[in-house]
Each structure stands twice: as C-alpha cells, then as structure tokens.
C-alpha positions in Angstrom: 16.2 19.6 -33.5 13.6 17.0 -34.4 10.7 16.5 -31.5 8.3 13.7 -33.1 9.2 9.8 -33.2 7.3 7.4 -34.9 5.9 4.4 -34.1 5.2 2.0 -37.4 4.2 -1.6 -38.4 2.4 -3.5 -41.0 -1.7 -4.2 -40.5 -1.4 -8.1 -40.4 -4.7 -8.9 -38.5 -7.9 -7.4 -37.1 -6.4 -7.5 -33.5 -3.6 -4.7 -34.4 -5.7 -2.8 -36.4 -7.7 -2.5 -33.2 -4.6 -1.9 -31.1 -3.6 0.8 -33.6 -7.1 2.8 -33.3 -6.9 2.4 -29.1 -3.8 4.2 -28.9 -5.0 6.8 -31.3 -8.1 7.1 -29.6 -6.6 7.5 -26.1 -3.6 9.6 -27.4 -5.7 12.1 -29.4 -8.2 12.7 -26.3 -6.2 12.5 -23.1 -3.7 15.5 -22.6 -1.4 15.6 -19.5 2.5 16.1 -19.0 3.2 12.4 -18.1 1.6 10.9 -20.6 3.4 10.7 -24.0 2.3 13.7 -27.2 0.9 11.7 -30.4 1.9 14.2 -32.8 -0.3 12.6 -35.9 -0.5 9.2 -37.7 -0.7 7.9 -41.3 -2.8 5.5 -42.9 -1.2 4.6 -46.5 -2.0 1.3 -48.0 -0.8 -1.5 -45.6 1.4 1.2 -43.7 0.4 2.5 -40.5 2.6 5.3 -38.8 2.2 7.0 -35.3 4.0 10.5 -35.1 5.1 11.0 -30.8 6.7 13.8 -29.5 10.5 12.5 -29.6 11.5 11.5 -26.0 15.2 11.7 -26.6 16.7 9.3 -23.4 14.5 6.9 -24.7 12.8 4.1 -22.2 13.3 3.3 -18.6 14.4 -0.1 -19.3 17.2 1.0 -21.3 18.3 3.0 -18.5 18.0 0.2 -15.9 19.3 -3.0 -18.2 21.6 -2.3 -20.3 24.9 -1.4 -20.8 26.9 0.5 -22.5 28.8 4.2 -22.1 25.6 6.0 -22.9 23.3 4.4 -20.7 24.9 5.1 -16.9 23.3 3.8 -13.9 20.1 6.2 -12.4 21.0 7.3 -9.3 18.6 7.2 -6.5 16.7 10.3 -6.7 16.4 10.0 -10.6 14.9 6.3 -9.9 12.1 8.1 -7.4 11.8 11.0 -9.9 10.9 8.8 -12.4 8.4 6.6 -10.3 6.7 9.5 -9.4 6.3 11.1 -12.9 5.2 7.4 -14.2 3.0 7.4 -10.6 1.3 10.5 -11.8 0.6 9.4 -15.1 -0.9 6.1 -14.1 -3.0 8.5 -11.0 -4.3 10.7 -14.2 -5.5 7.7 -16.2 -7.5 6.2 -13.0 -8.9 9.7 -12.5 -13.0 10.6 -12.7 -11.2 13.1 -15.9 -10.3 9.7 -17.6 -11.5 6.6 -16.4 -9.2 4.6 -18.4 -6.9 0.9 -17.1 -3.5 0.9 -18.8 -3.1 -2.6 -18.6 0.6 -2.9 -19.8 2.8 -0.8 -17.3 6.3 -2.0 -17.7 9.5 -0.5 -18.4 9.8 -0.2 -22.2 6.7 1.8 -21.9 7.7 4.4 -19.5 9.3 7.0 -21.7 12.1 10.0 -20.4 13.0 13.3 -22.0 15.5 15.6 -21.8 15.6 15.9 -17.9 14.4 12.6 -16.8 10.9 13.2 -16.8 8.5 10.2 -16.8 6.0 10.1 -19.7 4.1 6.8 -20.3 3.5 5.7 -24.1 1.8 2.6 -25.8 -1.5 2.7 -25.3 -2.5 0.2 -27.2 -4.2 -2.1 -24.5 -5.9 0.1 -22.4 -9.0 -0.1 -21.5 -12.2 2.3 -20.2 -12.2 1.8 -16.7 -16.3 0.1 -14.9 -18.9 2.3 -15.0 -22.3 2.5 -12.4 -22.1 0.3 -10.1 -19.3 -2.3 -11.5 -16.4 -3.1 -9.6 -14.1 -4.5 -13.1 -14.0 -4.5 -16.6 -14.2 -8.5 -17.8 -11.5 -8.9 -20.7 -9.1 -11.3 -21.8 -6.0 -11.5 -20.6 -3.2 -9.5 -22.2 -0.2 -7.5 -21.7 3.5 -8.6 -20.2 4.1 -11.8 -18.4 5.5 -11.3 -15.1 3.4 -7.6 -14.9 0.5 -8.7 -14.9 -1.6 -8.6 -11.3 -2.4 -12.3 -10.1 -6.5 -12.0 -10.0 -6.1 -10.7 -13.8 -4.7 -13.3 -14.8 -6.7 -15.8 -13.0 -10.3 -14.1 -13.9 -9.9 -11.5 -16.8 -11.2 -9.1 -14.4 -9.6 -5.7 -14.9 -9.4 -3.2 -12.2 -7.3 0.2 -11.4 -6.0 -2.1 -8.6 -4.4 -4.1 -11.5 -2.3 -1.4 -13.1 -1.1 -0.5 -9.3 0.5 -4.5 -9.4 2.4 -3.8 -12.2 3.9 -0.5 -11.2 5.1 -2.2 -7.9 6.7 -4.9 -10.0 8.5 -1.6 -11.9 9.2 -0.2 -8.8 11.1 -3.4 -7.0 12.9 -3.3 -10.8 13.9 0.4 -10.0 15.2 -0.7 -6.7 16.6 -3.8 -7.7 18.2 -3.3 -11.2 17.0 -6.5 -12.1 14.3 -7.5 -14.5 10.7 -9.0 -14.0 11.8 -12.4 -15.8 15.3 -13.6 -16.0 15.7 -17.1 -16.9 19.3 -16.1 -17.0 19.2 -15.9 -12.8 20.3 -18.8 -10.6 17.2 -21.3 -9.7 15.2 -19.5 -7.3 15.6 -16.1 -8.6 13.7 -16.2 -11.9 11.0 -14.9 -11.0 11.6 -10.9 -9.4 8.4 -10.6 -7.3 9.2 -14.3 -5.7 12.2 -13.9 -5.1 12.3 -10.7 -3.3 9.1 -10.3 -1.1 10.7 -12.1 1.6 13.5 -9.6 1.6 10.5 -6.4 1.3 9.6 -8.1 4.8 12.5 -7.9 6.3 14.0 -4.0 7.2 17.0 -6.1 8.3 17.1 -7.5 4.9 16.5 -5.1 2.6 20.0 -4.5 1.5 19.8 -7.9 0.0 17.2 -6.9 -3.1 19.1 -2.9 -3.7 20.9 -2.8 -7.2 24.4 -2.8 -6.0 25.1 0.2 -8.5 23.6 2.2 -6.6 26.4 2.7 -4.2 24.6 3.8 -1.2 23.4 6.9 -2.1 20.1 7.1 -0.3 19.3 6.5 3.3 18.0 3.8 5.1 14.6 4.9 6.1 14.2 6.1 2.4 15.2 2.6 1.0 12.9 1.1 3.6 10.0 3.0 2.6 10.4 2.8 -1.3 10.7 -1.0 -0.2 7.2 -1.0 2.3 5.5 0.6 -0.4 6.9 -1.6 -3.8 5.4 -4.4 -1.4 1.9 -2.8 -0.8 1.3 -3.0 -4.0 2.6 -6.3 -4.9 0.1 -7.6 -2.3 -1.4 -10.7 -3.7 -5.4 -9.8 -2.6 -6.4 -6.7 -4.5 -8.3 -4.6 -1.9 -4.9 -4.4 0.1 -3.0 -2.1 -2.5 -3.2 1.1 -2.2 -4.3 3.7 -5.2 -2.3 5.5 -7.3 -3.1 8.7 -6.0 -1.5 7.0 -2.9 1.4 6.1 -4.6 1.9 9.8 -5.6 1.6 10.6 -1.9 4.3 8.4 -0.6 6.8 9.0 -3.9 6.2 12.7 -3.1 7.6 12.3 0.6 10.5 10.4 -0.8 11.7 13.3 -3.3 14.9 14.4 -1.7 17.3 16.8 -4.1 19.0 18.0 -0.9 20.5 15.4 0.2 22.1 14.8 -3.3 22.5 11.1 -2.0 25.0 12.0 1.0 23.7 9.1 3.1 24.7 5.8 3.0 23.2 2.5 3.7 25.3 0.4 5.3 26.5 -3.0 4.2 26.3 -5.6 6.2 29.5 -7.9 7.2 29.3 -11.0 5.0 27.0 -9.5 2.7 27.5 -10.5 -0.8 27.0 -8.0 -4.3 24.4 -8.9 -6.2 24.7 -9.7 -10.1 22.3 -7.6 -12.0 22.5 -8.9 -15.7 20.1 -6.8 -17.7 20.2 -8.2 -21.4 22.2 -7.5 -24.3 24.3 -5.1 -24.1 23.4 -1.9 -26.8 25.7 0.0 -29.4 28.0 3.1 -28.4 26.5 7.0 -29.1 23.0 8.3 -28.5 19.7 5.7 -29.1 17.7 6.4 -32.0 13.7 8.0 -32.1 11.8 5.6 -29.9 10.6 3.3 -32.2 7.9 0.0 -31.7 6.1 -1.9 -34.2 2.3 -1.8 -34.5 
C-alpha cells in the first residue's frame, strides 16, 4: 500500500518559492508524531513536488463539512481525539525544542490517518517564534480569514497566543459542525466566533451552538468544558488565552473511551435543530492522496 502523497504546483512568483522552501525547511528539521512526515521533494524545471507520508482519511474539514457515504459524522470522542492530537502538535511547535508560530491552523490543515490520529501539515507560513527579550515576531498578515487572532490582524504582531486563537476557532467548528465563514448562514450567523460566544457564556445555552449530529453522545459537563475552554481561547485580549500546553491539559481530562458516548445531553423543550451546511457535497468511494498546490 502506497504511504507518501504529494503536494505539487507551478513556481509563479518569488512569494511561493519562499512558501515552498519554509515548508521544506520546517518539515525536514522538526520530527514529532503530530506533525505530518515530508517524505522528499523535487525540483524539475518549473515543477515543484513535495512527497508526505500518505494520511489516508484525508483532512478534518472533510470530515466535519461534507457529505457524502464516506465521510460519516465524528462522534464525540473522535472530535476530542483529534483536538488533542492537533493540540499536541501546535504545544510541540511553541516548545523551547522548536520555537516555531504556525500561523495557519485551520481545518484543511489538520491531517488524520488510519485511526483518527491528528497530524498537522502545510507549513508553508510559519514562522520562528521571538527570541531574547521579544514578546512577537512583526510580519504581514497572512493566513485564513476568519482564523486569524484579532491583534494579528490589527498589528502584524505574531505571537504563540495567535496560533491558540485559531485552534479555538477549530475547536467551536468541532463542536459546532459549522464553518468559520458561511455566507450561506442566515444574517447574523456568518460569522462562527460572533455568533456563538454569547452561547459559550451561557451553560444554559450551550445546546444551542452543538452540531446536532452529534446526537447526544457526550455529557453535559464534558460539552460545557470543551465549550469554557473553545472560549478561553477565543478571548479577544491576548494575555487571557491560555497556552497550548494548557490546552493539552484540559483536552487530556476530556478523553473518555469508557463512556463510549452513553450520556446524553438533554434537549431543551422548544429547542430548535440547527442547520449545519458544510459546502459541496464530495464524490462516492475513498478521497484521493492529500493533494494542495504550491
């Protein structure tokens, strides 16, 4: 069985040639089992090729938006199994061993294989973490709108604190089923983070924001603690989210294979289902090598 995916493009500007020699340059240095293998590249004429380890259920945001007979709904503990495996990958990057800001933590760039394990890929905009005495890196802005922490995108200043943002907009995706940015959503409910940290707020009202799909298979105190902690670190000032070695902590607590999703969370009288549109919907049989342009 073939291991390796690739990853190819055409060289059209200086600015992906750079992106092209980042992600080698991370890949081929950092080594740890949630982050993705690079396997090799080729440089022929105008054709560039990265060579990954083939990650054969392909991305999270298959899994969560679309539909079709091969991609089922996660259940709950494979939605916390996977936030922790991505957790710990993000935890190793911000590590004194690395030092390195990821920058574009979304979906399509958290990677599962065989048994569901997390392993984050793309590389390409990440950055080397402030050294001495700095607090941030200064940069321009890149990566994935509706990611992206607020401060980033307001000063170009780049912290660890920034990646944690975007895994808590990830993580209210996991919960929710919905997508960062839907302009497909009624008025009001375009925006994910917007929309739902009234309803993080509220224990009462947590039901409201839980992908329907789901079915109740996790317990209340569980859902209200994956909630408390998606809005941690959506908090809009910096200092107030916690780290990701923090993260790993509280994902760790939440691990529950025992229960097997016995308990329910009760729906409220008069509550209404939630529509969780996710995209296009893809082909019938298995999805093909991951596969991104450079």
């Amino acid at each position: 069985m073939d291991t390796r995916a690739t990853r190819s493009g055409w060289l059209v500007s200086v600015s992906v040639w750079r992106v092209l020699f980042t992600e080698v340059n991370y890949l081929g240095t950092l080594s740890h089992p949630y982050l993705v293998k690079l396997v090799g590249y080729c440089l022929e004429d105008e054709q560039r090729l990265l060579v990954y380890e083939f990650m054969p259920r392909g991305s999270l945001e298959n899994h969560l938006f679309r539909r079709s007979s091969y991609f089922q709904p996660l259940s709950w503990n494979l939605r916390m199994k996977i936030a922790l495996g991505a957790a710990k990958g993000l935890a190793y990057l911000h590590s004194d061993e690395a030092k390195v800001i990821y920058r574009d933590f979304k979906t399509s760039n958290v990677l599962l294989d065989a048994n569901f394990n997390a392993k984050l890929s793309d590389f390409g905009l990440a950055k080397d973490g402030p050294t001495g005495d700095k607090s941030h890196v200064s940069t321009r802005v890149m990566g994935t709108h509706g990611y992206a922490a607020p401060e980033y995108l307001a000063t170009g200043h780049l912290t660890t604190k920034s990646d944690v943002y975007s895994f808590g907009v990830v993580l209210l995706e996991m919960l929710s089923g919905r997508r960062a940015l839907d302009k497909n959503r009624p008025n009001g409910e375009h925006n994910l983070v917007e929309w739902a940290r009234p309803y993080l707020r509220s224990k009462r009202r947590i039901f409201r924001i839980l992908d329907p799909r789901l079915g109740g298979q996790y317990s209340l105190a569980r859902a209200q603690k994956a909630a408390a902690l998606a809005l941690q670190c959506l908090s809009v000032e910096s200092r107030h989210r916690p780290s990701m070695d923090e993260v790993v902590t509280a994902l760790e607590q939440l691990q529950d294979t025992k229960e097997g999703g016995n308990h329910h969370l009760q729906k409220r009288p008069g509550s209404r289902s939630l529509d969780n549109n996710g995209g296009k919907a893809a082909g019938k049989g298995k999805p093909a090598p991951h596969v991104k342009p450079v």
